[in-house]
VEXZA-102515 format. One line per field, with one value per residue (C-alpha): x, y, z. Coordinates in steps of 0.02 Angstrom, whole numbers, plus 50000, padded with zeros to 5 digits. Each point is the difference from the previous one (the first is absolute). Layout:
% VEXZA-102515
px <- [X_...]
py <- [Y_...]
pz <- [Z_...]
% end
This chain:
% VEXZA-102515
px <- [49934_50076_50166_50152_50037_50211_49946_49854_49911_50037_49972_50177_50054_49996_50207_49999_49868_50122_50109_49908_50048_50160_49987_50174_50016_50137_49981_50105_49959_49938_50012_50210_50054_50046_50177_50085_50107_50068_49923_50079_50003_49880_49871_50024_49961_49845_49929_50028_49911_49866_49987_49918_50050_49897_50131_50189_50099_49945_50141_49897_50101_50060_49892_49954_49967_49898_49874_49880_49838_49893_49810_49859_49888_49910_49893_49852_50048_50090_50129_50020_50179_50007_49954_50123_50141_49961_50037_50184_50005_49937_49828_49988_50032_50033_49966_49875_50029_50028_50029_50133_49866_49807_49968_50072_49903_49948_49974_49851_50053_50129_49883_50087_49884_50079_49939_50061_50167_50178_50112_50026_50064_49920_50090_49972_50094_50010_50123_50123_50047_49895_49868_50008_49886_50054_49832_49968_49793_49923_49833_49924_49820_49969_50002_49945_49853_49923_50001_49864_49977_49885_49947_49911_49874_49983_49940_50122_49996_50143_50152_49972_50135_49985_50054_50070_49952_50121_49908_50085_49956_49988_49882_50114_49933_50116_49951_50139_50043_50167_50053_49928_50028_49871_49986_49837_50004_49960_50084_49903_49828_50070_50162_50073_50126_50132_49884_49825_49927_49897_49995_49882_50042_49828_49857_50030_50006_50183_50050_50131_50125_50094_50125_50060_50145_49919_49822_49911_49828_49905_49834_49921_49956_49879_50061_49913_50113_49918_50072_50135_50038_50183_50003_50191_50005_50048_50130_49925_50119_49940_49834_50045_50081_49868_49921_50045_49918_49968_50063_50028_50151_49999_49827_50074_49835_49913_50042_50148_50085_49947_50032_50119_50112_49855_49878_50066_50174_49948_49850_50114_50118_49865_49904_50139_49965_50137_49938_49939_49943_50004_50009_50152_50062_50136_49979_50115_49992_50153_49906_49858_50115_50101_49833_49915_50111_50119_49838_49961_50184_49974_49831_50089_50165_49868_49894_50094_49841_50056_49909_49892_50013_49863_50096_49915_50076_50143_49910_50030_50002_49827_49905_49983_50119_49938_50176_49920_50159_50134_50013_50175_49957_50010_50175_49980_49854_50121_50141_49901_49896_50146_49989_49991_49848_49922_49900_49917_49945_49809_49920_49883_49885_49780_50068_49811_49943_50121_49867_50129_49904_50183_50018_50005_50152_50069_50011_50056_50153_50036_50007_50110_50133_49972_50073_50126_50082_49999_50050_50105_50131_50072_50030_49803_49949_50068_49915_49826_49837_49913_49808_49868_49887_49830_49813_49872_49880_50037_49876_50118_50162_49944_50045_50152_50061_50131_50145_50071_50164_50054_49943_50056_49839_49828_49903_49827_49893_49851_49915_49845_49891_49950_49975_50075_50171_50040_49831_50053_50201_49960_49929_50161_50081_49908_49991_50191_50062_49959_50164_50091_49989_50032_50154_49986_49862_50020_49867_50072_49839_49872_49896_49839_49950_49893_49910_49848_49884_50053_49893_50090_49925_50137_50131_49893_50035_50065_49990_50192_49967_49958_50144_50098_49926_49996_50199_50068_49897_50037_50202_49963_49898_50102_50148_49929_49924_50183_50008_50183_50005_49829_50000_49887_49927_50037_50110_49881_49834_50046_49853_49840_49859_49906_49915_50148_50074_50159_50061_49925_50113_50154_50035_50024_49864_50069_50080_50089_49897_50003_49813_49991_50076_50173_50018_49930_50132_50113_49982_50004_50182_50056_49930_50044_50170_50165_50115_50142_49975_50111_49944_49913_49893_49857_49915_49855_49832_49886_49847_49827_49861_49844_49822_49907_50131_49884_50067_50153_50169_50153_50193_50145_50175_50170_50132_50199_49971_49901_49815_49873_49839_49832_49903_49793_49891_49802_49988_49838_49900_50034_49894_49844_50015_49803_49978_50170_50014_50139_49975_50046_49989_50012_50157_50042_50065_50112_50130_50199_50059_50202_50067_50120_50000_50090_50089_49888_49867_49923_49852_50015_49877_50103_49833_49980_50176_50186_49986_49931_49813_50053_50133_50007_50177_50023_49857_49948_49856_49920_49791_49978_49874_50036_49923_49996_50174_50169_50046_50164_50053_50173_50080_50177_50070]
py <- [47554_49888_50058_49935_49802_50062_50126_49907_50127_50000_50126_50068_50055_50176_50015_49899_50118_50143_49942_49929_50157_50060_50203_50027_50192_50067_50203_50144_50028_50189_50020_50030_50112_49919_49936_50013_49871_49859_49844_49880_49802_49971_50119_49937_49837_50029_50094_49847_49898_50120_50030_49917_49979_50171_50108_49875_50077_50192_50125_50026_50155_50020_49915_50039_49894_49830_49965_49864_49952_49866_49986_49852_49991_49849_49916_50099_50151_50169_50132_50187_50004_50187_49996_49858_50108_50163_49917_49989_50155_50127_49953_50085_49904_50000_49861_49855_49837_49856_49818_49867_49860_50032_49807_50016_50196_50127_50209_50104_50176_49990_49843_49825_49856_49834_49876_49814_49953_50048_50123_50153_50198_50156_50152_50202_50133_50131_50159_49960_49804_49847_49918_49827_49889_49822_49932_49816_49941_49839_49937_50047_49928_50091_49938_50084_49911_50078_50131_50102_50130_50111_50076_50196_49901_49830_50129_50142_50121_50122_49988_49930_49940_49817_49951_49858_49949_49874_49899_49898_49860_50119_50111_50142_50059_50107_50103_50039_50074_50026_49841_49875_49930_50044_49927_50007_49850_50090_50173_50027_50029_50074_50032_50027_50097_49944_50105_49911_50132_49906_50093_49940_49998_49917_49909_49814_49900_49985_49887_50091_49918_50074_49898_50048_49862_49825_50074_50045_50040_50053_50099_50020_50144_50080_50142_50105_50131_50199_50083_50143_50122_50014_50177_50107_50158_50146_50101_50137_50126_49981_50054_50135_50075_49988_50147_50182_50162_50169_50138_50187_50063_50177_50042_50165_50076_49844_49909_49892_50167_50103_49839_49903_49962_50005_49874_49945_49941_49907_49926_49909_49942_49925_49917_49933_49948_49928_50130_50184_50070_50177_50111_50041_50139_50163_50145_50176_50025_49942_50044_49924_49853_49986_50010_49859_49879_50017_49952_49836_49978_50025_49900_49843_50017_50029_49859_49866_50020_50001_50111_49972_50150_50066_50080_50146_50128_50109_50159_50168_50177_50028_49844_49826_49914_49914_49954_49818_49901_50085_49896_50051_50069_49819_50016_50154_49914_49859_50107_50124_49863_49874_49853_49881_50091_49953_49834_50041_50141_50006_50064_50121_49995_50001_50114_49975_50112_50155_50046_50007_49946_49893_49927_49827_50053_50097_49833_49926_50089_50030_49817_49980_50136_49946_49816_50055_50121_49837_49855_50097_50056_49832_50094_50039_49825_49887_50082_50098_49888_50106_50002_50027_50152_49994_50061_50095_49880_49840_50006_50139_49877_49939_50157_49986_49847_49873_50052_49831_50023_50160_49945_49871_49999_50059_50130_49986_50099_49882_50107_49936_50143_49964_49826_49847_49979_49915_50047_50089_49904_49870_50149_50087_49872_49959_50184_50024_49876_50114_50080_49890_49828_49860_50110_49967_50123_50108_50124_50167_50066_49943_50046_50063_50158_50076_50148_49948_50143_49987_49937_49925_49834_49929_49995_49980_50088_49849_50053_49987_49839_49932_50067_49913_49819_50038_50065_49867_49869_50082_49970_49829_49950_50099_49908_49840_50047_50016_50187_50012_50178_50114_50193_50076_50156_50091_50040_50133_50096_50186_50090_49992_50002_49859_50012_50015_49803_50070_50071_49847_49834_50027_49856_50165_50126_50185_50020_49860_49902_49801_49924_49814_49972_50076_49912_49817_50029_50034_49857_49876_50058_49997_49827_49934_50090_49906_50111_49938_49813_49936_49890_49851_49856_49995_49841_49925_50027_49865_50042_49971_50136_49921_50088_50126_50044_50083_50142_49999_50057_49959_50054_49877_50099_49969_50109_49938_49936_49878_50063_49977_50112_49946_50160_49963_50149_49999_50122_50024_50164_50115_50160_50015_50146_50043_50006_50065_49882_49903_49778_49879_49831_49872_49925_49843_49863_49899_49860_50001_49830_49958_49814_50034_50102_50169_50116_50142_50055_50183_50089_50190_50110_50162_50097_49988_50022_49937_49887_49813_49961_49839_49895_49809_49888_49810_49982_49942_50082_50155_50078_50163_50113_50064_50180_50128_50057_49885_49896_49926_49833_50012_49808_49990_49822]
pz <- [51011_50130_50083_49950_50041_50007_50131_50121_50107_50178_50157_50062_50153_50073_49968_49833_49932_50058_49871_49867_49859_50016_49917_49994_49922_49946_50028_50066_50190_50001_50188_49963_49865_49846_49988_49835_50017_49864_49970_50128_49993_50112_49941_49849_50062_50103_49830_49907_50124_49966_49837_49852_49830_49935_50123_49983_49860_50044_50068_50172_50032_50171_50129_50178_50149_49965_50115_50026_50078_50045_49941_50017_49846_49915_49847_50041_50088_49907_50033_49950_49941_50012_50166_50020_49929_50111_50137_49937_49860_49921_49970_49834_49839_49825_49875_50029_50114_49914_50052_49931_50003_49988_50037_50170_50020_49907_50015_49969_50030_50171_50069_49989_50015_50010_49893_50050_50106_49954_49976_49887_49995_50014_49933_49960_50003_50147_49916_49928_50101_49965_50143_50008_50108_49996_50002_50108_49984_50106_50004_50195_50009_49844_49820_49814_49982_49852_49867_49914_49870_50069_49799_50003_49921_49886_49847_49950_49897_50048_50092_50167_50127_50055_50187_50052_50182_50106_50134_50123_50122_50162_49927_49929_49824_49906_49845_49882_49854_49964_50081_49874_49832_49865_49829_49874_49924_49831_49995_49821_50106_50167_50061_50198_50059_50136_50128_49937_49885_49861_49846_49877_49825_49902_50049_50058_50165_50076_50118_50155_50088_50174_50082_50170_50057_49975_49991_49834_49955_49832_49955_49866_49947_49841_49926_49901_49937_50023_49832_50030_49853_49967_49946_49958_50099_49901_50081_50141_49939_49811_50081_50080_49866_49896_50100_49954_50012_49882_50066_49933_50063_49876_50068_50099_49996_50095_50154_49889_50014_50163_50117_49908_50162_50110_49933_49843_50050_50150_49961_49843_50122_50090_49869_49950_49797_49907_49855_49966_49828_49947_49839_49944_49877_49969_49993_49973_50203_50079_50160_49973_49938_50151_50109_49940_49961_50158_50083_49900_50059_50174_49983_49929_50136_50141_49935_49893_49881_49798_49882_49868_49884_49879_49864_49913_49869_50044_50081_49917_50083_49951_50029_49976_49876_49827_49954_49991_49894_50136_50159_50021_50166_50072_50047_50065_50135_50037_50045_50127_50055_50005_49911_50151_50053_49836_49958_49815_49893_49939_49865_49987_50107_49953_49846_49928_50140_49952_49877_49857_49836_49965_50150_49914_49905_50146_50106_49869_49932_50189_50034_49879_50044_50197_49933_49901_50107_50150_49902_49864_50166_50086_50157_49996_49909_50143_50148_49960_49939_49875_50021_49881_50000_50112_49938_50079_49906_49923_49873_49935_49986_49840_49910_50071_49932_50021_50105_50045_49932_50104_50177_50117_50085_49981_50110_50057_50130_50017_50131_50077_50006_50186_49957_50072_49966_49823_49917_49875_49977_49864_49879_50027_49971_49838_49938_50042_49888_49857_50042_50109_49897_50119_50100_50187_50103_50139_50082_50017_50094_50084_50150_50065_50060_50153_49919_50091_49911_49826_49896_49855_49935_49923_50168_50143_50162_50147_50211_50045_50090_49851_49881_50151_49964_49811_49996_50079_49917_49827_50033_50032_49859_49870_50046_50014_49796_49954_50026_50058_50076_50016_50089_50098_49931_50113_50157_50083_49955_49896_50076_50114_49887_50009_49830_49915_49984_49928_50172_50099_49924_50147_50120_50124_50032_49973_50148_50013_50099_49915_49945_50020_49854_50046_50174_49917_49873_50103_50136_49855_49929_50139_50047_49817_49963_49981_49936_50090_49930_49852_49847_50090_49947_50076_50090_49944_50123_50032_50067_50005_50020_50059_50044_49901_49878_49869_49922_50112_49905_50055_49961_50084_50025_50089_50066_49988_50152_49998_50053_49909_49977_49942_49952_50001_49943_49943_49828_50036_49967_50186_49930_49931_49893_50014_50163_50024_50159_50036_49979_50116_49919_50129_50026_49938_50141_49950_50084_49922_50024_49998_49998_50127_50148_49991_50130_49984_49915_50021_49883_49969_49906_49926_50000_50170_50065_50009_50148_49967_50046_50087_50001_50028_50027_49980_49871_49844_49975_50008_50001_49924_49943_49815_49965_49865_50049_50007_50125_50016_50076_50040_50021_50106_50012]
% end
């Protein structure tokens, strides 16, 4: 580009280059303390002289002394206008530079790079008073001679920023960004930003322009569009309530009882689950009474966890209650318990295990009474979901028969018998409907247990490293089935005999000490929890997952915030049950892929521990290495 014919280039003297730009800034003079004085005529008139049209019309407030300064600057050399204004102010600054007439200059970041003779203002504000650099450019042996777009490459297939690069006759080549003028001269293929970030939208060839003063240049450039999945987080909090534990809290003669504020009481606190389940009854013991359910009280105060109560019969003096039709006792729970502390009453609970030759009609004319006690009293009906009852076996639900009407929800416990998590949920969930019809499910236990020397075929034995991997994974893919809230069977181990796989389900060993499973739990509720966040509506993710996805799961979740959380996990098989040997399957490596760069982005694994594994700012994509046990990506913009 040849300079301008209006402005011929010529060599000046030492003196007239001395005062070829005129930076007249307007700026209180720190060296004195500030005077507070009002507005005079004359200060008003050397603002106006000044000023541009994007500061006239503001009340300036009360101004300080005005001082000016001389610089030299020309087409082809730059200035740092912070520098420029620290030499007269503070040289901190809020809000952007900008420039009354980007033909005469223009500003990337605090640089301003004349672009062709003549005369313009500079502006930005310093406090709470406005900076003003009346702005003067000549041609001195210099001239913009050409512009070029210097693309990230002529084929693109993400978002890549584009540079434009000034060159001028002495030499000087100038790479900008901010500073020029894009346009895509068909925003249905590509699109660029003011700052020269090229999205592209679909596959085509798109012709970009950047102008920079009189200078312009085009590219062209192929894109070929790398496909993003635009999936709807759920909410992180939804998650994290969907997590709750069994627990025993009238178990006096076991650990529930004999270290109840020792173990018990502050390993809940620490786990943190949104939800505890427990048997609940009466009994002609006010002591007993008082006992067990001011704990449950102290439990949910200490906690903020709501109960889910399995109602069984009213207990009598002498033994367990068969009063099957009276559920009466339901307002008696709520009351001791206290009805904020209370989430939904169950039914019974794997009565085809009791041994009772009725149970069928025992579950059912309990169901019944359970319902009509809840929904018949509004004060009951508008808070507590009733559940259905559970089985011990599904086969068994048949003879059980429709309950439908007199639940809000099903109840399944699809355990896994030491298998990989889900294995055995779509039976459940086909066997259950028997009773539950096509109500809603939830899983009131599940869980795996370390009894390393029993021998029972149908519930295999798991190492705790492996319950670990399998816990965690089978909260993740239960929700992500539909499952809306699962528990843990159960809070800690009731004995120390390792045949015995009823004493060896806890996330805690017997003394309080937590297995894998406990501390992974526990680092992912606390990573995932949001129970401070209101109603919020989610933002869509796009992403793309490249690499050797196969068999890689994933769960995408947001907190009120705004931060988003892509969960990846392997459900692949981490015990083999005949060699009794814990698996490693090899991890899968795989690249996440954003179309714009974020503020942070930093990978925990909950098994491991709480802190991230790495942590990466400014980015837009991340390399990780998926394994049998979750990993989550946690996106900050």
């Amino acid at each position: 580009m040849r300079p301008d014919p209006r402005a011929p280039m010529r060599f000046l003297s030492p003196a007239a280059m001395c005062t070829a730009l005129v930076l007249s800034l307007g700026c209180a003079d720190h060296t004195q303390p500030l005077a507070l004085e009002p507005r005079t005529d004359a200060a008003m008139t050397s603002l106006n002289d000044c000023a541009g049209p994007f500061v006239k019309g503001r009340n300036l407030g009360r101004l300080a002394a005005v001082r000016s300064v001389a610089r030299t600057i020309a087409v082809g050399d730059t200035a740092r206008l912070s520098r420029l204004a620290s030499e007269l102010g503070p040289p901190s600054m809020s809000g952007a530079w900008s420039v009354e007439n980007p033909e005469i200059a223009r500003i990337d970041s605090d640089l301003v790079i004349p672009v062709t003779a003549g005369s313009t203002t500079v502006s930005a504000r310093v406090g709470s008073r406005i900076l003003c650099i009346s702005l003067t450019t000549v041609f001195m042996g210099a001239s913009l001679s050409t512009l070029t777009i210097d693309p990230v490459s002529s084929d693109v297939s993400d978002v890549a920023r584009l540079r434009a690069v000034l060159q001028f006759s002495n030499g000087l080549s100038l790479p900008i960004r901010d500073g020029a003028q894009w346009t895509s001269l068909d925003p249905t293929i590509a699109t660029v930003s003011l700052a020269g970030w090229l999205s592209p939208l679909r596959d085509g060839s798109v012709r970009v322009v950047a102008r920079v003063g009189p200078a312009a240049d085009t590219v062209r450039i192929n894109v070929r569009t790398q496909f993003y999945q635009s999936i709807v987080p759920r909410r992180a909090e939804e998650f994290a309530g969907s997590i709750g534990v069994n627990i025993h809290l009238s178990y006096f003669d076991r650990v529930y009882g004999s270290e109840f504020r020792t173990i018990i009481l502050p390993r809940l606190q620490e786990l943190n689950v949104r939800h505890l389940r427990d048997d609940g009854t009466t009994l002609p013991n006010e002591d007993w009474m008082r006992e067990v359910y001011g704990r449950w009280r102290e439990v949910a105060l200490a906690t903020r966890a709501k109960f889910t109560i399995i109602v069984r019969p009213h207990r009598t003096a002498t033994g367990p209650g068969t009063d099957y039709g009276n559920m009466s006792h339901v307002r008696d729970l709520r009351d001791r318990i206290g009805q904020e502390h209370i989430a939904a009453f169950e039914g019974l609970n794997e009565h085809d295990h009791s041994g009772r030759a009725a149970f069928a009609e025992e579950v059912r004319t309990s169901q019944r009474a359970l319902y009509a006690v809840v929904k018949g009293d509004p004060s009951l009906a508008s808070r507590f979901t009733v559940l259905g009852p559970s089985v011990g076996s599904i086969a068994n639900a048949a003879a059980i028969g429709d309950l439908s009407a007199f639940m809000d929800e099903g109840v399944i416990h699809p355990y896994d018998g030491g298998r990989v998590p889900t294995t055995n949920l779509q039976s459940h969930i086909n066997g259950i409907r028997a009773i539950s019809g096509s109500d809603p499910l939830i899983a009131t236990e599940v869980g795996y247990h370390t009894a390393m020397l029993s021998g029972n075929p149908w519930h295999w034995a798991v190492t705790e490293l492996a319950q670990g991997k399998y816990t965690l994974r089978q909260f993740l893919e239960l929700f992500n089935a539909g499952v809306r809230r699962s528990f843990a069977y159960e809070l800690i181990d009731q004995g120390t005999d390792f045949a015995d796989l009823e004493q060896n389900f806890g996330l805690l060993r017997l003394n309080g000490s937590p297995k894998p499973a406990f501390s992974g739990l526990r680092n992912l509720i606390s990573l995932l929890g949001d129970r401070t966040s209101s109603d919020f509506t989610p933002t869509v993710l796009r992403v793309n997952i490249t690499g050797d996805t196969t068999g890689v799961r994933r769960l995408v979740l947001e907190k009120g915030n705004g931060r988003q959380y892509l969960v990846l996990w392997q459900n692949a098989v981490s015990f083999d049950d005949v060699s009794r040997l814990d698996l490693s399957p090899p991890a899968r490596q795989v690249t996440v892929h954003l179309p714009v760069t974020v503020g942070t982005v930093s990978v925990y694994a909950p098994l491991i521990g709480a802190e991230p594994l790495l942590t990466d700012r400014d980015t837009r994509t991340v390399v990780v290495a998926v394994p049998d046990h979750p990993i989550v990506i946690e996106i900050i913009r």
